[in-house]
VEXDREN-2710 file (C-alpha; in Angstrom, 1 decimal):
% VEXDREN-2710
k/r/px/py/pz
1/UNK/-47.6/-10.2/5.3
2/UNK/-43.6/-11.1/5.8
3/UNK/-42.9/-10.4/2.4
4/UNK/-45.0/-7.0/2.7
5/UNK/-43.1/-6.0/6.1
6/UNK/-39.5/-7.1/4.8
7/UNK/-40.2/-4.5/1.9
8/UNK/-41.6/-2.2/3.7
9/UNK/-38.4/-2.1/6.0
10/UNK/-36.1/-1.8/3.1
11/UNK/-38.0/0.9/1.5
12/UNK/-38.3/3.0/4.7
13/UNK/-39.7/6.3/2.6
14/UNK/-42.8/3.8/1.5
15/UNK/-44.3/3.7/4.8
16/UNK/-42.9/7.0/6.5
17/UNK/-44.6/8.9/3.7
18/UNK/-47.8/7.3/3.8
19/UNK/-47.8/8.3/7.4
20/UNK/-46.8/11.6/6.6
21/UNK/-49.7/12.1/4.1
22/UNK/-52.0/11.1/6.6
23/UNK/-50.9/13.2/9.1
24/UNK/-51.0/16.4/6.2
25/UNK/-55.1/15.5/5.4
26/UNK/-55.5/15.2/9.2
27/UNK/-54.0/18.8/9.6
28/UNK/-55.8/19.9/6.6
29/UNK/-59.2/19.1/7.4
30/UNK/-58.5/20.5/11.5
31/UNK/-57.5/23.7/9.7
32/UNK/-60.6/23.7/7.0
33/UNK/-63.3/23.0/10.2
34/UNK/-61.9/26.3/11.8
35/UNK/-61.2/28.6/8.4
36/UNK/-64.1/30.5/8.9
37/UNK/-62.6/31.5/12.2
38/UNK/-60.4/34.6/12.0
39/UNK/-58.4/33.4/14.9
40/UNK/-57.4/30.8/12.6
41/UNK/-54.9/30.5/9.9
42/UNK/-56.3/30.5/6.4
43/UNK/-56.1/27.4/4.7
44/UNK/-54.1/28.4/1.3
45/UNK/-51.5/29.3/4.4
46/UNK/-52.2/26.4/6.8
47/UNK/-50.9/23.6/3.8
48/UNK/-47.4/24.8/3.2
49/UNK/-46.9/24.8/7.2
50/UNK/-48.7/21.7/7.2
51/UNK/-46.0/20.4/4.7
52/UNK/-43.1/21.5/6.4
53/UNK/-44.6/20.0/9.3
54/UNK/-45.8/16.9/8.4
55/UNK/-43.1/16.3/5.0
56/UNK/-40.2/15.4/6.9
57/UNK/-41.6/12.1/8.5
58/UNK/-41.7/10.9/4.8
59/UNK/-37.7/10.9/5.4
60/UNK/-37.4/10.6/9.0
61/UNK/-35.3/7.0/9.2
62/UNK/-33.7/8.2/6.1
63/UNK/-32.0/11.6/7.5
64/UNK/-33.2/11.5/11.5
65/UNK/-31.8/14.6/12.4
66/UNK/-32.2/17.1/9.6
67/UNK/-36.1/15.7/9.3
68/UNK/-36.6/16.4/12.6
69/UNK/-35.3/20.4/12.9
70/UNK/-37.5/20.9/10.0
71/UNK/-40.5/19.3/12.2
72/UNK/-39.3/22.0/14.8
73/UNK/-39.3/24.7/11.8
74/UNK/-43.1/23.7/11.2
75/UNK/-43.6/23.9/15.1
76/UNK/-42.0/26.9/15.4
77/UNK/-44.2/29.2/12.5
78/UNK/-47.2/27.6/13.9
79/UNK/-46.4/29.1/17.2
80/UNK/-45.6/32.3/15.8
81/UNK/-48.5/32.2/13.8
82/UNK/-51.1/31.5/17.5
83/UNK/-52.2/28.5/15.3
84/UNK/-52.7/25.4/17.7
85/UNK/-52.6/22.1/16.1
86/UNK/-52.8/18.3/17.5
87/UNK/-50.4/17.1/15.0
88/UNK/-47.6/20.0/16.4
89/UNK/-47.8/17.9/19.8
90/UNK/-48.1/14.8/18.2
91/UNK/-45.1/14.6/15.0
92/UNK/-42.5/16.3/17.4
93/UNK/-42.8/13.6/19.9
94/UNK/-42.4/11.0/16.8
95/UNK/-39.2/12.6/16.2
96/UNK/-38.3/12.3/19.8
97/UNK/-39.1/8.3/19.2
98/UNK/-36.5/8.4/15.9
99/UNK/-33.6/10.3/17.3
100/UNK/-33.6/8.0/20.4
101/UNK/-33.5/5.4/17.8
102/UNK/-31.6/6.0/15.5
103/UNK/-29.3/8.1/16.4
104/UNK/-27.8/9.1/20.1
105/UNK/-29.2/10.0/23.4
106/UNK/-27.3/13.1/23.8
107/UNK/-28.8/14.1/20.5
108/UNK/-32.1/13.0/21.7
109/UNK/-32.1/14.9/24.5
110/UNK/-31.3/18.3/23.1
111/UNK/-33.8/17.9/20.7
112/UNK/-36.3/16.8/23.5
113/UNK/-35.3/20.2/25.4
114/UNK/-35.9/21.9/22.7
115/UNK/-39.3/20.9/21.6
116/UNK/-40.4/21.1/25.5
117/UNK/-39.2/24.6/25.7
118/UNK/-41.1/25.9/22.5
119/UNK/-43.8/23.5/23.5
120/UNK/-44.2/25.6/26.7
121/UNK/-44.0/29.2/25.1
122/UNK/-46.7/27.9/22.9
123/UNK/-49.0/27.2/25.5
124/UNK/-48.5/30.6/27.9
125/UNK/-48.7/32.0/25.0
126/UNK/-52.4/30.6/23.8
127/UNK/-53.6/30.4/27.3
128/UNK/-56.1/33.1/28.3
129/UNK/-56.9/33.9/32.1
130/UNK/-59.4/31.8/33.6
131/UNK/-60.2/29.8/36.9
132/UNK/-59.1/27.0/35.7
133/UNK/-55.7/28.1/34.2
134/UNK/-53.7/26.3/36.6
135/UNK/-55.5/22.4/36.4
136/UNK/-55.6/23.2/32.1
137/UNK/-52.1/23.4/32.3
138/UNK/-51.1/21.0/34.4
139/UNK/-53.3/18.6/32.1
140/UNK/-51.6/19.7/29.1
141/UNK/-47.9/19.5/30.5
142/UNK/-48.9/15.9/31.9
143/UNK/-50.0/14.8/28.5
144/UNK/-47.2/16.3/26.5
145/UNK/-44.8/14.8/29.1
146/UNK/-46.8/11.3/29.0
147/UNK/-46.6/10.7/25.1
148/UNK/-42.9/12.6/25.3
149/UNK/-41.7/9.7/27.5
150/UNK/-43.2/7.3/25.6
151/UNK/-41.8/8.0/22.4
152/UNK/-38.9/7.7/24.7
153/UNK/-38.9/4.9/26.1
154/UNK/-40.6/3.0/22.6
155/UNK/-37.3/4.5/20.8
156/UNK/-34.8/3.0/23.3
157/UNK/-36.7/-0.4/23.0
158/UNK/-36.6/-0.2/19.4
159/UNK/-32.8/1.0/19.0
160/UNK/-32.1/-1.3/21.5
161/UNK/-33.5/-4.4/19.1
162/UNK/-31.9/-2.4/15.9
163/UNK/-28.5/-2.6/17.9
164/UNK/-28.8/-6.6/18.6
165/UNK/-29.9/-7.3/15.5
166/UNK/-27.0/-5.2/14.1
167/UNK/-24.5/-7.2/16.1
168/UNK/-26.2/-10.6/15.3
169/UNK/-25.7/-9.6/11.5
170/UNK/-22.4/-8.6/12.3
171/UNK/-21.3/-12.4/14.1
172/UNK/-22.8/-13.7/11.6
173/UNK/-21.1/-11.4/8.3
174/UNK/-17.9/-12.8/11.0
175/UNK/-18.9/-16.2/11.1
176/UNK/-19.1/-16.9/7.4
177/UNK/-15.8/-14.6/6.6
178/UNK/-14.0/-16.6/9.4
179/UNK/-15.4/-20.1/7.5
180/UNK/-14.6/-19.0/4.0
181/UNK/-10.8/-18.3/5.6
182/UNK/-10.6/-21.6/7.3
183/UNK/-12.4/-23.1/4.0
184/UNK/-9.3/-21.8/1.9
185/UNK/-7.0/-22.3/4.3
186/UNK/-7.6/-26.3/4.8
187/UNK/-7.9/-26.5/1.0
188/UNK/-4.6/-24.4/0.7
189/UNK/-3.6/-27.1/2.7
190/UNK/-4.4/-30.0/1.5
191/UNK/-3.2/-28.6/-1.9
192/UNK/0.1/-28.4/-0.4
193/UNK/-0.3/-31.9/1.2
194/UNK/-0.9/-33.3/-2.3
195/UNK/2.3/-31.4/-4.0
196/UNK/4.2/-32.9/-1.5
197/UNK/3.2/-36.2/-2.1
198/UNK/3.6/-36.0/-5.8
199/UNK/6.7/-34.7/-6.0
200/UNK/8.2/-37.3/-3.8
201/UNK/6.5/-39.7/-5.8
202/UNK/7.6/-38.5/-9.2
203/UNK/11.3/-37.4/-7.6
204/UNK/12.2/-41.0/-6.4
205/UNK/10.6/-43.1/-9.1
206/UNK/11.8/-40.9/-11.8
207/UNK/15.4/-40.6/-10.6
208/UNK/15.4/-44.0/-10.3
209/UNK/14.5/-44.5/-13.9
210/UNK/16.6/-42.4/-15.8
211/UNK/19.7/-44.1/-13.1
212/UNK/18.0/-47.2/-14.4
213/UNK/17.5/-45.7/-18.0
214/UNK/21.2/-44.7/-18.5
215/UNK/22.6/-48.0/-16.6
216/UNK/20.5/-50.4/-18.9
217/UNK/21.7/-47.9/-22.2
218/UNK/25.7/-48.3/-20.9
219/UNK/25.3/-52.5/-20.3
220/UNK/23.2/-52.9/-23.2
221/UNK/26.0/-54.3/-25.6
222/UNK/28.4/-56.0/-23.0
223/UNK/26.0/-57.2/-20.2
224/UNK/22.6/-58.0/-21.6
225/UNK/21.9/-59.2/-18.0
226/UNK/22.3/-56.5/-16.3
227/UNK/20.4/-54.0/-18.6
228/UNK/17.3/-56.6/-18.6
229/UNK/17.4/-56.3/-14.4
230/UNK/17.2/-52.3/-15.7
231/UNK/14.9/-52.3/-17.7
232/UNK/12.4/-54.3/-14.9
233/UNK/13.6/-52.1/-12.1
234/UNK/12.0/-49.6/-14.6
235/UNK/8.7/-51.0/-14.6
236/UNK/8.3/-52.0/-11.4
237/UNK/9.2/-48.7/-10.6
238/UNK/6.9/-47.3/-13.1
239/UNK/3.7/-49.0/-11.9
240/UNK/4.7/-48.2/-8.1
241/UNK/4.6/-44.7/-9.2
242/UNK/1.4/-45.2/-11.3
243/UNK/-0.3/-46.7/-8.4
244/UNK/0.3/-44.0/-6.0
245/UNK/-0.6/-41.4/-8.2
246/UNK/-3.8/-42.6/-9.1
247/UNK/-4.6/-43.0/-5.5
248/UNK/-3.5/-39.7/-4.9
249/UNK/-5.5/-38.3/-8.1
250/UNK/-8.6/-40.5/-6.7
251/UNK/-8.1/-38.5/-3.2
252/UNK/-8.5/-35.8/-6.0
253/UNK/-11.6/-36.6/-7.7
254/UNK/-13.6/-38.1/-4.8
255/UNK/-12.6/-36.8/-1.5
256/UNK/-16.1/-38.0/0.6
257/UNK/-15.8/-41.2/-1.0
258/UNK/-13.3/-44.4/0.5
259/UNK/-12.1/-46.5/-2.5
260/UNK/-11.4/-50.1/-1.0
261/UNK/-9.2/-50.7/-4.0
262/UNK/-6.8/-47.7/-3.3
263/UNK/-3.2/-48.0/-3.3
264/UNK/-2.4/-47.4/0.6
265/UNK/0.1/-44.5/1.4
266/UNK/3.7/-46.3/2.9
267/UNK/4.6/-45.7/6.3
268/UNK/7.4/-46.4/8.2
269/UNK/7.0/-49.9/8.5
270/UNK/8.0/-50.1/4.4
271/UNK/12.0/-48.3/5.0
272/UNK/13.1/-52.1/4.5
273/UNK/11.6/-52.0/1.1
274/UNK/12.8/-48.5/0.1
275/UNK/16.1/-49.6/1.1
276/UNK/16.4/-53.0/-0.8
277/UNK/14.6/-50.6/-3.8
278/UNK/17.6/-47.7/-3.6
279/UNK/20.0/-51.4/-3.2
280/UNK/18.8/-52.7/-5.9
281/UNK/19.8/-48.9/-7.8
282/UNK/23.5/-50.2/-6.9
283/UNK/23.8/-47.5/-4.1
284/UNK/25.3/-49.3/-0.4
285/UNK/22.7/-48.4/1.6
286/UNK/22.5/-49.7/5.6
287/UNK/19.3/-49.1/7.4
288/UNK/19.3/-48.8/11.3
289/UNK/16.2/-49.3/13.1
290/UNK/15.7/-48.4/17.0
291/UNK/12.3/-48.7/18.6
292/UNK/9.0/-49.6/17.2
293/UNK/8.2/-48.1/13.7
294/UNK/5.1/-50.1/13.3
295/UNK/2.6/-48.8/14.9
296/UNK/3.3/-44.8/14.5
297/UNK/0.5/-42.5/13.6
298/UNK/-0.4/-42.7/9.9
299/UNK/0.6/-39.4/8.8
300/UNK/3.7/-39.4/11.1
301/UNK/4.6/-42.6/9.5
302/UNK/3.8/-41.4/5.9
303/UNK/6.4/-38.3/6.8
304/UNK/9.6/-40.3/7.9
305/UNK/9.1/-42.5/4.8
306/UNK/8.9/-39.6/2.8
307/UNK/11.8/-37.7/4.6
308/UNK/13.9/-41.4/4.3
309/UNK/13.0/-41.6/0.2
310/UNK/13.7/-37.9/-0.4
311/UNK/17.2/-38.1/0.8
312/UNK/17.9/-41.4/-0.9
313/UNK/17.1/-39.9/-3.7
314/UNK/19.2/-36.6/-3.8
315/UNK/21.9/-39.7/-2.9
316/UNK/20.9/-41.4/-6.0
317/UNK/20.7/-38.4/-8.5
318/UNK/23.8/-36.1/-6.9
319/UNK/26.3/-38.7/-5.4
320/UNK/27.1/-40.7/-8.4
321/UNK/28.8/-43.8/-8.4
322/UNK/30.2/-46.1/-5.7
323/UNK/27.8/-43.7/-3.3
324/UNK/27.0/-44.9/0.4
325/UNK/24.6/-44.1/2.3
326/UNK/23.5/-45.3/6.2
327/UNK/19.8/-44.5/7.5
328/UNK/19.1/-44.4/11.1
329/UNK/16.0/-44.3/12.9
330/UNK/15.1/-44.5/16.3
331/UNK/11.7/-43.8/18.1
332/UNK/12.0/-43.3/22.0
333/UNK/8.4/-43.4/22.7
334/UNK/8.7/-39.5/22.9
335/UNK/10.5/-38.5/19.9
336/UNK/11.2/-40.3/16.3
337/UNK/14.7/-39.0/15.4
338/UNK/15.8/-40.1/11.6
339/UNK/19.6/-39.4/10.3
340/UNK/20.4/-40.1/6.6
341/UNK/24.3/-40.0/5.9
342/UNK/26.0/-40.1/3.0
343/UNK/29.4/-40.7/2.8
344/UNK/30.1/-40.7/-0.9
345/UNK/30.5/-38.1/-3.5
346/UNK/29.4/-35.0/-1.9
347/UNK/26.1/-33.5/-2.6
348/UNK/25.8/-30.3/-4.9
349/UNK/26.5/-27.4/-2.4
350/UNK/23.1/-25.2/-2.9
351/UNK/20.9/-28.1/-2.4
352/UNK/19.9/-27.3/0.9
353/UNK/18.7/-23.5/-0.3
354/UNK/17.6/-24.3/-3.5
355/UNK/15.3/-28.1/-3.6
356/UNK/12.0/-28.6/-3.4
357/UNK/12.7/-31.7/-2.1
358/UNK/14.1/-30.5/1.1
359/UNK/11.3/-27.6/1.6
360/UNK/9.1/-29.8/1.3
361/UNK/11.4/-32.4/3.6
362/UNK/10.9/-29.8/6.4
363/UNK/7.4/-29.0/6.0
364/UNK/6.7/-32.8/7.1
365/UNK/8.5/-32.4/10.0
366/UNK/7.3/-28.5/10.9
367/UNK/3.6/-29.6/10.3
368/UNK/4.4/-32.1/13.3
369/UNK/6.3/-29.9/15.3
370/UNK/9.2/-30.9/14.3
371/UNK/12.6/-29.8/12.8
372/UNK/14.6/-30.6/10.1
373/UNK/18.4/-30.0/9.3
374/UNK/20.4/-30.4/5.8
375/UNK/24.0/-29.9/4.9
376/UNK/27.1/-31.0/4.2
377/UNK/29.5/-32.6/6.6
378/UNK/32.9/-31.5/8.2
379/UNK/34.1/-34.7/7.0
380/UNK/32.6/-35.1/3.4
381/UNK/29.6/-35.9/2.3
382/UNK/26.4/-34.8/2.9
383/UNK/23.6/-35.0/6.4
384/UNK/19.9/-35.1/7.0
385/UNK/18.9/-34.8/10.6
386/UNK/14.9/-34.4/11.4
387/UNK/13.2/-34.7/15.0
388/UNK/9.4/-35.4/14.7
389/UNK/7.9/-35.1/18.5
390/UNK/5.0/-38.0/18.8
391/UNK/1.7/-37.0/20.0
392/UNK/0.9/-37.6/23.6
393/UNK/-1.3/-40.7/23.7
394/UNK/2.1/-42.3/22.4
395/UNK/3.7/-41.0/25.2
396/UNK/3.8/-43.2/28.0
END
């Protein structure tokens, strides 16, 4: 029966026009019982004003308000006719019911006036001169005003349930188009997340190989020794970069799912590594710590480490030989403040517009609140500043 009346409401002119062809053989056979009457319409005229009368319900939720003025049309020539039918009481209210549903009040309520005023010339106008004039039409205005008001009040309940169900659809059509935007935004990004990641991995571990590459090519014939400790700076470096891409490709592959074998991401407790790594690269690096780095929030951890290897990296690739660089960190318990100086060769001047590596330098510390600052220095060289404000249960 719920499949039938889910059908049924979506093919509206179904039902309507079984109702309206019940309502037409209900006219028909009231007119055939009185044919022989000359009073009465005769019936090859009573059908086609029964079908105006009765064929617009067929259409009713379809067109509400040209369906019912044609109802009033069929009214009307039955009035003018002297024909009196129960159906020209009875589909004119329905009408009254589907304006007040589906439509407005204000257009309701003409149409209500209407039908009232042509429903009363009607009746002076059939109404002979008896005793009992006054009590038959008191009855019939009491009746007429009694289904009338029903049809009222059963079309405001009715468009009342049409226009909460309309704005449940509606929250809901908002709902899912809200979730679908925060679906591709959190995808979006942790697309972005990932890029980041694997461009700081690739950036530092390649530079460091072809540094490495072209060292071990240039000490190759003179100082076998050195281009050996090369060549295994290469494959350490290598299958660092190896191992944090395939965790970052696992992240990839199975999100749901935590790999106890994965390669964890470095924090900030791992700068004394990157250091002694960028060291080992023949690049004077110091490294300043202030404050406890150890127990920072993962990803705000992951970010300075990433902001720290970035910059040692553009040092690596742009600064050349005999470059220095100092790294200085200091976490306050409010704020973790990083500066990376380099006081060698300076850095290519459209860096700061034109990396990837420092977009995405700045997007770690924007994502956090915090800011970011690149450029070169009055007094040579080059200048990373980023302020990363901790979250408050670190703030004591």
């Amino acid at each position: 029966m719920r499949k039938l009346s889910l059908w049924l409401q979506a093919h509206p002119v179904v039902g309507d026009g079984a109702v309206a062809a019940f309502l037409l053989l209900l006219y028909i056979g009231e007119s055939g019982n009185e044919v022989e009457n000359t009073n009465h319409l005769a019936l090859w005229l009573a059908i086609p004003i029964g079908l105006v009368l009765t064929a617009p319900v067929a259409v009713r939720r379809i067109w509400p308000v040209q369906s019912a003025y044609a109802v009033l049309l069929g009214v009307a020539l039955l009035a003018l006719a002297r024909e009196d039918a129960f159906i020209a009481t009875l589909i004119p209210c329905m009408m009254i019911y589907t304006l007040v549903a589906y439509t407005s009040r204000r257009i309701a309520s003409l149409y209500t006036a209407l039908v009232g005023a042509l429903f009363l010339i009607q009746l002076f106008s059939g109404l002979e001169t008896t005793d009992n004039l006054v009590q038959l039409l008191i009855v019939q205005l009491v009746f007429f005003v009694m289904l009338g008001g029903f049809c009222w009040v059963l079309g405001e309940f009715i468009g009342a349930r049409r226009a909460y169900l309309a704005e449940v659809e509606r929250r809901l059509r908002n709902l899912e188009f809200e979730r679908d935007q925060q679906s591709r935004i959190a995808v979006a990004e942790e697309r972005n997340r990932i890029a980041r990641e694997i461009h700081d991995v690739l950036a530092h571990s390649v530079s460091v190989m072809v540094t490495q590459a072209d060292g071990a090519s240039y000490a190759l014939s003179k100082k076998p020794e050195l281009a050996e400790k090369a060549m295994q700076t290469i494959s350490s470096t290598g299958r660092d970069a190896l191992n944090e891409l395939r965790g970052l490709l696992g992240v990839l592959r199975n999100p749901d799912e935590h790999d106890p074998g994965r390669i964890p991401q470095p924090t900030a407790a791992n700068l004394h590594d990157l250091v002694d790594r960028v060291r080992g690269l023949g690049v004077t690096t110091s490294l300043e710590l202030t404050g406890d780095f150890t127990t920072l929030p993962a990803g705000i951890g992951l970010s300075v480490y990433r902001i720290v290897q970035e910059s040692l990296t553009n040092v690596v690739k742009h600064a050349g030989t005999g470059a220095k660089a100092e790294v200085r960190a200091t976490n306050d318990g409010q704020h973790v403040d990083i500066e990376i100086i380099n006081v060698g060769k300076p850095l290519p001047s459209d860096l700061a517009s034109g990396g990837n590596g420092l977009i995405g330098m700045r997007e770690r510390a924007v994502v956090y609140g915090g800011t970011l600052e690149a450029g070169p220095r009055p007094e040579g060289g080059w200048r990373v500043h980023a302020t990363i404000p901790l979250p408050l249960p670190n703030r004591d």
